[in-house]
VEXMILUM-437688 format. One record per residue: residue number from 1; residue in three letters; x, y, z of N, C-alpha, C in turn. Coordinates in Angstrom, 1 decimal, always signed. Each point is the difference from the previous one (the first is absolute). Layout:
BEGIN
<NUM, 'ALA', <X, Y, Z>, <X, Y, Z>, <X, Y, Z>>
...
***
This chain:
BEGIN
<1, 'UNK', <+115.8, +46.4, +112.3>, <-0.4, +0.7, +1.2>, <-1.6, +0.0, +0.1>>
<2, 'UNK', <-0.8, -0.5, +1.2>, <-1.2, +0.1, +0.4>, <-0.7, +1.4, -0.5>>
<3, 'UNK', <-1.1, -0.3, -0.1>, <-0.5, +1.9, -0.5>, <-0.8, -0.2, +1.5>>
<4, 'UNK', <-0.3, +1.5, -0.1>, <-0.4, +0.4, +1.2>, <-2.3, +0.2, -0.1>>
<5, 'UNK', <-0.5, -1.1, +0.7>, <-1.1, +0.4, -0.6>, <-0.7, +1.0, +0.3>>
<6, 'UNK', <+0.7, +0.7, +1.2>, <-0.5, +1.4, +0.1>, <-0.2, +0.8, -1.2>>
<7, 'UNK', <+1.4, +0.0, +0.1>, <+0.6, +1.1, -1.3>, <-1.0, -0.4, -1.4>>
<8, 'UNK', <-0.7, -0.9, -0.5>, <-0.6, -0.2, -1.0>, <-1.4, +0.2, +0.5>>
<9, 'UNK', <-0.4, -0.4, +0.4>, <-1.3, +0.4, +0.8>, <-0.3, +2.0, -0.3>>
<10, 'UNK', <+0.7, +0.7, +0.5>, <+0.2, +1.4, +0.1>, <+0.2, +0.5, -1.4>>
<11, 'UNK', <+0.6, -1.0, -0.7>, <-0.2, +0.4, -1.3>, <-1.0, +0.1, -1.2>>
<12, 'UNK', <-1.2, -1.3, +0.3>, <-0.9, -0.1, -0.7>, <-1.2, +1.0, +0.4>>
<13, 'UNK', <-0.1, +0.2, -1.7>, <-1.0, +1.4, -0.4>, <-1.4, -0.7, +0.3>>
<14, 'UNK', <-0.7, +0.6, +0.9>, <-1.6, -0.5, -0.3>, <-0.3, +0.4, -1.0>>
<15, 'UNK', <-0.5, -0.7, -1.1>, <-1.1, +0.0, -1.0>, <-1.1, +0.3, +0.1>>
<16, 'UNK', <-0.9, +1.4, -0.3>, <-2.0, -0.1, +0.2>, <-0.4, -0.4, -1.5>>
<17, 'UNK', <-1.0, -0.4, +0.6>, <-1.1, -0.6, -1.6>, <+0.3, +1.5, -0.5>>
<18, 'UNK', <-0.2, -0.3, -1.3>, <-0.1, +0.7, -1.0>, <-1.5, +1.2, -0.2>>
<19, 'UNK', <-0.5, -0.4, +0.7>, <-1.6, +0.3, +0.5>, <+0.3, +1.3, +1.2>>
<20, 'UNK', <+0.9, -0.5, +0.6>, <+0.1, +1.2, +1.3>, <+1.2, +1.0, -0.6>>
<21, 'UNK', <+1.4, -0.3, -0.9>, <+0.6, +0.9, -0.7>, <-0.5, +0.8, -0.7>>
<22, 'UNK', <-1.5, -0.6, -1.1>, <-0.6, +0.8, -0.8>, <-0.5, +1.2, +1.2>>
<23, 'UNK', <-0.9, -0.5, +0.8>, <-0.1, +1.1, +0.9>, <+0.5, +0.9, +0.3>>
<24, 'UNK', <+0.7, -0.4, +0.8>, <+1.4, +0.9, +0.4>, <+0.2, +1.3, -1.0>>
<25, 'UNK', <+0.6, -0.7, -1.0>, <+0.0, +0.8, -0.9>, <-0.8, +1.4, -0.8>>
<26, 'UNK', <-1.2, -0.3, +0.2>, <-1.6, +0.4, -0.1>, <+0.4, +1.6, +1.0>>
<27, 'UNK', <+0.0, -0.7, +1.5>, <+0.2, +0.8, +0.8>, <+1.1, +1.1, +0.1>>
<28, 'UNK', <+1.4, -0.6, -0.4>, <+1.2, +0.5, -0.1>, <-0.6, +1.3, -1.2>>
<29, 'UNK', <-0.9, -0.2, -1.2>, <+0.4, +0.8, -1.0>, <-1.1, +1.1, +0.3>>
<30, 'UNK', <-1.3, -0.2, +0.6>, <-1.0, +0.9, +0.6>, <+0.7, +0.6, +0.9>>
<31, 'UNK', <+0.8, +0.1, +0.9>, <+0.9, +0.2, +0.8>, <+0.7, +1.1, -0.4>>
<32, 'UNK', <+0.4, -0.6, -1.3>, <+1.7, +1.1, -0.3>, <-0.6, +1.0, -1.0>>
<33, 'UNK', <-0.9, +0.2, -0.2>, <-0.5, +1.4, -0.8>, <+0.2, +0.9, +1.7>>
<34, 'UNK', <+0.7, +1.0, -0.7>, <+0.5, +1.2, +1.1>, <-1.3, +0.7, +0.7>>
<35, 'UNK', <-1.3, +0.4, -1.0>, <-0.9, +0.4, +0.6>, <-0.7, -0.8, +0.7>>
<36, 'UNK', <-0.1, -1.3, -0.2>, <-0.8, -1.0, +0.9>, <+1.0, -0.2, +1.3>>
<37, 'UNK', <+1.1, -0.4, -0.3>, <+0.8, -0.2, +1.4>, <+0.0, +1.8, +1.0>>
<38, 'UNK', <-0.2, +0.8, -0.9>, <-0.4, +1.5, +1.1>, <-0.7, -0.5, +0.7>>
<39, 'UNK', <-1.6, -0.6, -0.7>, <-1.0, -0.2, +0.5>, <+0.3, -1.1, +1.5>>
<40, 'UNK', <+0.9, -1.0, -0.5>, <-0.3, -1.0, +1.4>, <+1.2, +0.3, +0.9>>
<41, 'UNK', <+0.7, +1.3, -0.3>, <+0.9, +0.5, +1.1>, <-0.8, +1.2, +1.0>>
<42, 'UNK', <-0.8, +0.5, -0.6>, <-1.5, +0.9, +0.4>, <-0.4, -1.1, +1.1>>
<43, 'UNK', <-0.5, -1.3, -0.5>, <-0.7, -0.7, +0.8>, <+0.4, -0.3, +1.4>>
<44, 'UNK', <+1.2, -0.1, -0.2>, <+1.4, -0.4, +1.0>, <-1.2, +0.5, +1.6>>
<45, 'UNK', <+0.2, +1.6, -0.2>, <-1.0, +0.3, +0.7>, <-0.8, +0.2, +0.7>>
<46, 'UNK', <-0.9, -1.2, -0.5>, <-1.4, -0.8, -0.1>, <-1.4, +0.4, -1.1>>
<47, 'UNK', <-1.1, +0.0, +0.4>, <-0.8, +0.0, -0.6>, <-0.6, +1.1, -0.7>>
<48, 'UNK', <-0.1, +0.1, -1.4>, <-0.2, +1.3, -0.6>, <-1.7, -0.1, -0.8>>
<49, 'UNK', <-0.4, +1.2, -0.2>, <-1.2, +0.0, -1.0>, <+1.0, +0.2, -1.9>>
<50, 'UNK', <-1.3, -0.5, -0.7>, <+0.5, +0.6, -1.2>, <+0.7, +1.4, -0.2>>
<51, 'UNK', <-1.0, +1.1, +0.6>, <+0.1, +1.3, -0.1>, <+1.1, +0.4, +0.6>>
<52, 'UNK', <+0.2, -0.8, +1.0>, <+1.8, +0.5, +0.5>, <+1.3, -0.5, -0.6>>
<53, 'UNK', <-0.1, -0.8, -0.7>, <+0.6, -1.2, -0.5>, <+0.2, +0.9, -1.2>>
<54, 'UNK', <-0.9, +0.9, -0.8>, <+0.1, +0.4, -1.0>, <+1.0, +1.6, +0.1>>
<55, 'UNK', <-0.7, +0.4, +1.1>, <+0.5, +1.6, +0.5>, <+1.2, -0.2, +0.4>>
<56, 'UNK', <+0.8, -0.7, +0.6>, <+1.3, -0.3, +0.6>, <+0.9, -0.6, -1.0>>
<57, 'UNK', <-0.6, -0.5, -1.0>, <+0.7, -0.7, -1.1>, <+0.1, +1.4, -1.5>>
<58, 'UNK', <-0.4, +0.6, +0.2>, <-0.2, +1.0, -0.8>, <-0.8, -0.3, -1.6>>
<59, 'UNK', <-0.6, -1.4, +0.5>, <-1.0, -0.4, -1.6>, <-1.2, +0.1, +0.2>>
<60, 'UNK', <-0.9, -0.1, -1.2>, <-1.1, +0.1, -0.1>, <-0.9, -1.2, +0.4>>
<61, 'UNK', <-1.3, -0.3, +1.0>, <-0.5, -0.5, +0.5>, <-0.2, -1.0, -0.7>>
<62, 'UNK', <+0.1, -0.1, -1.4>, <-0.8, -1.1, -0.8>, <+2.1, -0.8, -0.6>>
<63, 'UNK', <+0.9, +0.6, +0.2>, <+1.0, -0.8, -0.1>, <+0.7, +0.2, +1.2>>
<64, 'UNK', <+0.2, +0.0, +1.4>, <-0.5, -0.6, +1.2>, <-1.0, -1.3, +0.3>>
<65, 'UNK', <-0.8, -0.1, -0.7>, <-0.8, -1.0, +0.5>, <+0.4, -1.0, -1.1>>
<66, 'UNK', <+0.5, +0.2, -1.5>, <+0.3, -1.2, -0.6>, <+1.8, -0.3, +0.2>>
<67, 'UNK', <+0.9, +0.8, +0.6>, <+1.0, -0.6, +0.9>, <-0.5, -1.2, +1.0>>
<68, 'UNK', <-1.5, +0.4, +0.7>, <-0.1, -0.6, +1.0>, <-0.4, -1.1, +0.0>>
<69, 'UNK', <-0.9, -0.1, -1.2>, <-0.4, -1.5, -1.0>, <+1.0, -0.7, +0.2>>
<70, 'UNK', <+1.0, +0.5, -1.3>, <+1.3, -0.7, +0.0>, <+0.9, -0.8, +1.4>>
<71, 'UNK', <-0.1, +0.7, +1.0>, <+0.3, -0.5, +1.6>, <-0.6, -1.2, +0.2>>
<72, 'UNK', <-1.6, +0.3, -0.4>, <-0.9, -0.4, +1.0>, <+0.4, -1.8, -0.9>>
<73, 'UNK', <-0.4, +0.5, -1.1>, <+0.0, -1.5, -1.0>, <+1.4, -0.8, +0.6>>
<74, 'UNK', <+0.8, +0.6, +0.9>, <+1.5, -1.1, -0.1>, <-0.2, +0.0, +1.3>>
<75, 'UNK', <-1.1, +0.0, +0.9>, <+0.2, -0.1, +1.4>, <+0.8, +0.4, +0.8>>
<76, 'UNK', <+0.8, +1.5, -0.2>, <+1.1, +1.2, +0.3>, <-1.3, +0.5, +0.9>>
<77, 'UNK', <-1.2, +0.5, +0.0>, <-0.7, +0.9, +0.5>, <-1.6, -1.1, +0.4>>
<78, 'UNK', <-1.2, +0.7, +0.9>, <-1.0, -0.2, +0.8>, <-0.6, +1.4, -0.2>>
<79, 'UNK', <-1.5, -0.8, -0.1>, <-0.7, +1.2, -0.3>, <-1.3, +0.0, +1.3>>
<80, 'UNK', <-0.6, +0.7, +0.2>, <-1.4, +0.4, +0.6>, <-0.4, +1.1, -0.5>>
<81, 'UNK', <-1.4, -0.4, -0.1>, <-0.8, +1.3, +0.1>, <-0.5, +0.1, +1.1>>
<82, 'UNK', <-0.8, +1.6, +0.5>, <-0.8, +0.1, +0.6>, <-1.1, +0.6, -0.4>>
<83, 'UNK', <-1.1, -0.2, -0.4>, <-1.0, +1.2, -1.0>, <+0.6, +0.2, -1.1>>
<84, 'UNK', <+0.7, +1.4, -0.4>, <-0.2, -0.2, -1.5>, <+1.9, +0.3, +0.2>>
<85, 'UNK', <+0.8, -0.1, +1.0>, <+1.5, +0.6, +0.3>, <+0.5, -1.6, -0.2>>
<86, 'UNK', <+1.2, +0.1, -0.6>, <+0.2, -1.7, -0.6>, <+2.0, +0.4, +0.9>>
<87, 'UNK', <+0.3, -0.4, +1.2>, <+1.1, -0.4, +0.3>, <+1.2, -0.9, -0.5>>
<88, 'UNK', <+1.2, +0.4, +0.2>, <+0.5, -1.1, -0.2>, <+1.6, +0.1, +0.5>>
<89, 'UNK', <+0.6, -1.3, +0.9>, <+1.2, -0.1, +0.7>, <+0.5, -1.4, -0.9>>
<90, 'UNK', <+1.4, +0.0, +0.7>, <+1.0, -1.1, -0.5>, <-0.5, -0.9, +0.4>>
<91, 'UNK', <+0.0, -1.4, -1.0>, <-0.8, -1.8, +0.4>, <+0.3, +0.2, +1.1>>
<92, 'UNK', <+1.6, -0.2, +0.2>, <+0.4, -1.1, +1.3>, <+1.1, +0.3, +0.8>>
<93, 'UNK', <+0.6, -0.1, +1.1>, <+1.2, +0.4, +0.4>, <+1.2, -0.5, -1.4>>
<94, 'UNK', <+0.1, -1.1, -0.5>, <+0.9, -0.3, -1.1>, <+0.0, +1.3, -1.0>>
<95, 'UNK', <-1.1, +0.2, -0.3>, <+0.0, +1.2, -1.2>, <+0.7, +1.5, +0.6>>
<96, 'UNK', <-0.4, +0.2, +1.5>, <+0.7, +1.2, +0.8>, <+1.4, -0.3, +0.5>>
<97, 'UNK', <+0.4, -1.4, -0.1>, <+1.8, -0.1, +0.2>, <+0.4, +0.0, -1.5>>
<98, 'UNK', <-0.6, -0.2, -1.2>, <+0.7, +0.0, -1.2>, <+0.1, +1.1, -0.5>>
<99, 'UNK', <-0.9, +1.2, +0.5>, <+0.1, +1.4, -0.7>, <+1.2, +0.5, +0.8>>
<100, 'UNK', <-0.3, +0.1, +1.8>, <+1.2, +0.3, +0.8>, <+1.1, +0.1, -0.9>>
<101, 'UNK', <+0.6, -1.4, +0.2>, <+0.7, -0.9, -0.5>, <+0.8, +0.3, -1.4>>
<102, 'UNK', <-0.6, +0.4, -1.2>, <+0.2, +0.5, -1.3>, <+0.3, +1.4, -0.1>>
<103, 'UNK', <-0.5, +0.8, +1.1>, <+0.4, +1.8, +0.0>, <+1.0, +0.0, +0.6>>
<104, 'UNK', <+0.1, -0.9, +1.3>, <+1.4, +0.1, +0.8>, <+1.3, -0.3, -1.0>>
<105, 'UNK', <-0.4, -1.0, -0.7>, <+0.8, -0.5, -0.9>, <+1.0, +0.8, -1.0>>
<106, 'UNK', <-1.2, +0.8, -0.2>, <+0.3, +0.8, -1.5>, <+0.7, +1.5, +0.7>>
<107, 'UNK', <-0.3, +0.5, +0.9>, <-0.1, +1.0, +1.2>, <+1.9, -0.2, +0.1>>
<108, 'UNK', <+0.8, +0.8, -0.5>, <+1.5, +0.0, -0.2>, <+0.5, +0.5, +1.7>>
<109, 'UNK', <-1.6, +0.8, +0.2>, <+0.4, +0.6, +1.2>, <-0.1, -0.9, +1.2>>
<110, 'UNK', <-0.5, -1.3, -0.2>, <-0.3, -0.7, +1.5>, <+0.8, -1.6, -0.9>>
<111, 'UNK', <+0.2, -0.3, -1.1>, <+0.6, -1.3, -0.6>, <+1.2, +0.6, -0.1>>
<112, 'UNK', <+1.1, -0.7, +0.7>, <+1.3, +0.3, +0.1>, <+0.8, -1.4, -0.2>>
<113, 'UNK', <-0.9, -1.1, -0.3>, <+0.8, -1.4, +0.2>, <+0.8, +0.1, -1.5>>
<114, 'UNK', <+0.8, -0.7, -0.2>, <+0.9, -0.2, -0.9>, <-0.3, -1.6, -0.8>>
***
């Protein structure tokens, strides 16, 4: 019996370099610490100062800001300053569909798929 080349086609896994998995990965695990993913469900938002970032999160300004390190180093978060106030929002729409995306998921009250 002929195979169907659709059907094989639909089945092959793309493979990334090993270069963009490591990443990924990088990102996935800065990510999954509970108090950093508060922080970029905060962000959801939009754009926060440290000082609010810190007050809303219920931590201390100096581990607030090295959460935000940790963000910043995996390309999860964007920073500005203005004067001496140092901002900071989600990179990219990607990084604001994958937080969505991971709460809705986990969220028993809105993931109902089987």
């Amino acid at each position: 019996m002929p195979s169907d080349p659709s059907a094989s086609h639909s089945l092959r896994v793309h493979r990334s370099a090993q270069s963009v998995v490591d990443r990924a990965a990088g990102m996935l695990r800065a990510g999954g610490d509970p108090e950093r993913l508060r922080i970029l469900e905060l962000l959801l938002s939009g754009e926060c100062q440290v000082s609010d970032i810190a007050g809303r999160t219920g931590a201390e300004m100096s581990t607030a800001s090295q959460r935000l390190r940790v963000l910043l180093s995996e390309d999860l978060v964007k920073r500005r300053r203005v004067g001496r106030d140092v901002f900071y929002r989600l990179a990219d729409r990607h990084v604001e569909t994958l937080i969505r995306n991971v709460l809705e998921h986990a969220d028993p009250a809105v993931h109902t798929d089987t």
